[in-house]
N, C-alpha and C positions, 0 to 999 in steps of 0.2 A: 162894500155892501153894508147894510145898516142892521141888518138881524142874523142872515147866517156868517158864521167865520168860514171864511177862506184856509184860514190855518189847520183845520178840522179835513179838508175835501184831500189837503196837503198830505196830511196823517193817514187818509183813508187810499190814497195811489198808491202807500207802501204797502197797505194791508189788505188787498184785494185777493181774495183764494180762488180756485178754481173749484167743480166735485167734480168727480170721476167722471161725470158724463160730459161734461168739458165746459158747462157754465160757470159765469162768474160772479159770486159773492165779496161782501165786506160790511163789517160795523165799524163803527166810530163815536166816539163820546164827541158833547161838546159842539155837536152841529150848529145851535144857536153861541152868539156870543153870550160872556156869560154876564154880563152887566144888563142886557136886555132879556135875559129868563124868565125872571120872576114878571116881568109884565106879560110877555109870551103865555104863559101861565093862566096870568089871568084873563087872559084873551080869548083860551079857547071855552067855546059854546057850552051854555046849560044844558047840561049831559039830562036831565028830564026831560026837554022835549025829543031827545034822541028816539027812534023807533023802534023795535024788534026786528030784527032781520034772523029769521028761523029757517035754516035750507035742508032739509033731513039727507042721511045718506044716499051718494048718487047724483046729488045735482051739483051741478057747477065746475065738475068734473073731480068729483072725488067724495070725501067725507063729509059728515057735518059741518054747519057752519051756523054757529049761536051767537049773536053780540048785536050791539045798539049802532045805528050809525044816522048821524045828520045831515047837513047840506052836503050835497056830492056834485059834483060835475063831472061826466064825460065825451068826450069832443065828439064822437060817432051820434050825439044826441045836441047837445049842445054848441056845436061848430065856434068854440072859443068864447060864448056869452056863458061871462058868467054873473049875471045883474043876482043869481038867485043866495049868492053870499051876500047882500047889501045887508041885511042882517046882524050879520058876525059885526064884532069888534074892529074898529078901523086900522089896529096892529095888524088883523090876521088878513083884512082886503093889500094891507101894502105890505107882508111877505108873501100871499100870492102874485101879487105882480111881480116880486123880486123874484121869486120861483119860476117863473118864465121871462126874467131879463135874459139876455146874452150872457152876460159876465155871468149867472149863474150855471145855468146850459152849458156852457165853455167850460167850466172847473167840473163840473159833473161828469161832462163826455171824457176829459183828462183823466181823471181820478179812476172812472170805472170804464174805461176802453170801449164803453157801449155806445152805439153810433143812437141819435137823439136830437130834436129839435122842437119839438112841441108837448106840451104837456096834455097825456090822453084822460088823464083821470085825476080825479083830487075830491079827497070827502074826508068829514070828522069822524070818528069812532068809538066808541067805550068799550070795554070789559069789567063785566064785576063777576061777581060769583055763581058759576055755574055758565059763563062765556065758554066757548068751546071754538077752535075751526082745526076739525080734522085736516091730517095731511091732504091736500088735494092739486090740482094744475089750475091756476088763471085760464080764463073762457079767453084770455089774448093769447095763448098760444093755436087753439082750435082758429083764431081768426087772421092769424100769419098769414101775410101774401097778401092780405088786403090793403087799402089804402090808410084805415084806420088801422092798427094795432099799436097796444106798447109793445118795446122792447127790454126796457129797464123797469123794475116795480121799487119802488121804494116808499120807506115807513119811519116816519118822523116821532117819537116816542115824548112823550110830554107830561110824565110823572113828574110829582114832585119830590117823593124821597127817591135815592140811586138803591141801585140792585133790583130785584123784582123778582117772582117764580112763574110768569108765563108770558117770558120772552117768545118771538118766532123762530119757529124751528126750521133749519132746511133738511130732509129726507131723504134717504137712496132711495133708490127706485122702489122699493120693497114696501116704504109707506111707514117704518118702523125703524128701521136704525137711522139717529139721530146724528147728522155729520155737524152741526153746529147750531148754538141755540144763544140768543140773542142775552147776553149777563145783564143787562142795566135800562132800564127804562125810563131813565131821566134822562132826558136834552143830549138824545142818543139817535143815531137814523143806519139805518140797516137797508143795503140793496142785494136785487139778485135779476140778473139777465134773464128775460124770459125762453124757456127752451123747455122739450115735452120730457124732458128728464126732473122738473123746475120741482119737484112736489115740495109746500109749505106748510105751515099750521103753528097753532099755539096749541098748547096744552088747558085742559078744564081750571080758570079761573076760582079758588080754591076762596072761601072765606075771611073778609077782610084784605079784599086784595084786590087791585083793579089794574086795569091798562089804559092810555088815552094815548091815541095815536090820530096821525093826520097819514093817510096813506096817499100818494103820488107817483105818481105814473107818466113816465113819458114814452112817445112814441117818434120816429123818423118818416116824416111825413115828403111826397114830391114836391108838396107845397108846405113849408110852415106855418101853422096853426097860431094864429095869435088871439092871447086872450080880451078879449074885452068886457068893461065893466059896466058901460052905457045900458042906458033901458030902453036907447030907440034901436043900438044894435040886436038889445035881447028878442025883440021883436018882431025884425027881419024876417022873412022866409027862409029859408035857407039855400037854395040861388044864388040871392043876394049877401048872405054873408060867403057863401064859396067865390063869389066873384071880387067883393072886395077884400079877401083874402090873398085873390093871385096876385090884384092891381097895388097890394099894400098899401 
């Protein structure tokens, strides 16, 4: 692979946890190789035109939720077109496609024992000061059993200096005691198997401090989800992209 290291996914199958309610977490440094970073870096989207995303307590299934976020894609909307990153930097259109090659998929399903084939969600993110997202549950566990759902959530970290004070947090059930909190936000990717025990969040982005992350998502689809970048796919009806999905 040309942008994520394989020797990182390596490090992250040893250090894969469980929480008490029997989902599975893990972080890892060093997800991007590190000769490719600094353009990575540069790659990701002018955090200005990013939008407000304000969810007050209660929605989404749990706490607040305050932060900027850009192009996003997800497949219960989007059925694998994704023409609406032609935008982005040409680095960040070819580690998405690498994000849903096999060889990456392959090392992912390895690494965190979570069953996975198609990528259900993918969007840019900011955090600056006064960002917030209370502990809460992904709207993908309320939709388990469906054809769309994630299974795995995962959150690619893209600071530029290491360390950081509002990593993501994973939660007991209680919403308040913190079972683990994400150290470094440089060229760092953190996952957690989605399950209704799953509660997440970051803490209030404090003065002089930010977060930029790419969050991703994948889901175990009867049919695998392939992405595409075309603009006569984007197009399609969606019929016809579920039929030339089955047909590949």
């Amino acid at each position: 692979m040309r942008y994520f290291d394989p020797q990182a996914l390596e490090r992250l199958k040893r250090d894969v946890r469980r929480a008490p309610s029997g989902f599975r977490y893990g972080f890892v440094r060093g997800i991007f190789r590190e000769d490719v970073y600094e353009a990575v870096m540069a790659g990701f989207p002018d955090v200005t035109g990013f939008r407000l995303k304000d969810l007050k307590e209660g929605n989404a299934g749990g706490g607040r939720k305050r932060f900027y976020v850009g192009q996003e894609y997800y497949s219960g909307r989007d059925y694998g077109a994704t023409r609406k990153f032609s935008g982005v930097a040409d680095i960040w259109r070819e580690i998405i496609a690498e994000a849903d090659s096999e060889e990456f998929k392959s090392l992912l399903h390895d690494a965190t024992g979570v069953p996975l084939n198609s990528v259900c969600n993918l969007g840019f993110a900011y955090g600056k000061e006064g960002s917030v997202q209370e502990a809460h549950i992904d709207g993908a566990v309320s939709d388990m059993g469906k054809s769309i759902s994630a299974s795995v959530a995962c959150l690619l970290y893209l600071n530029k200096e290491p360390g950081g004070v509002c990593g993501t947090r994973v939660y007991a059930p209680d919403r308040t005691t913190v079972l683990f909190e994400v150290p470094d936000l440089r060229n760092s990717f953190f996952f957690f198997e989605q399950h209704p025990a799953a509660w997440h969040g970051f803490p209030e982005v404090p003065a002089g401090a930010d977060r930029r992350i790419v969050s991703l998502s994948y889901s175990h689809e009867p049919v695998p989800i392939r992405l595409h970048d075309s603009f006569l796919y984007s197009k399609m009806p969606l019929r016809v992209k579920k039929l030339l999905q089955r047909v590949g």
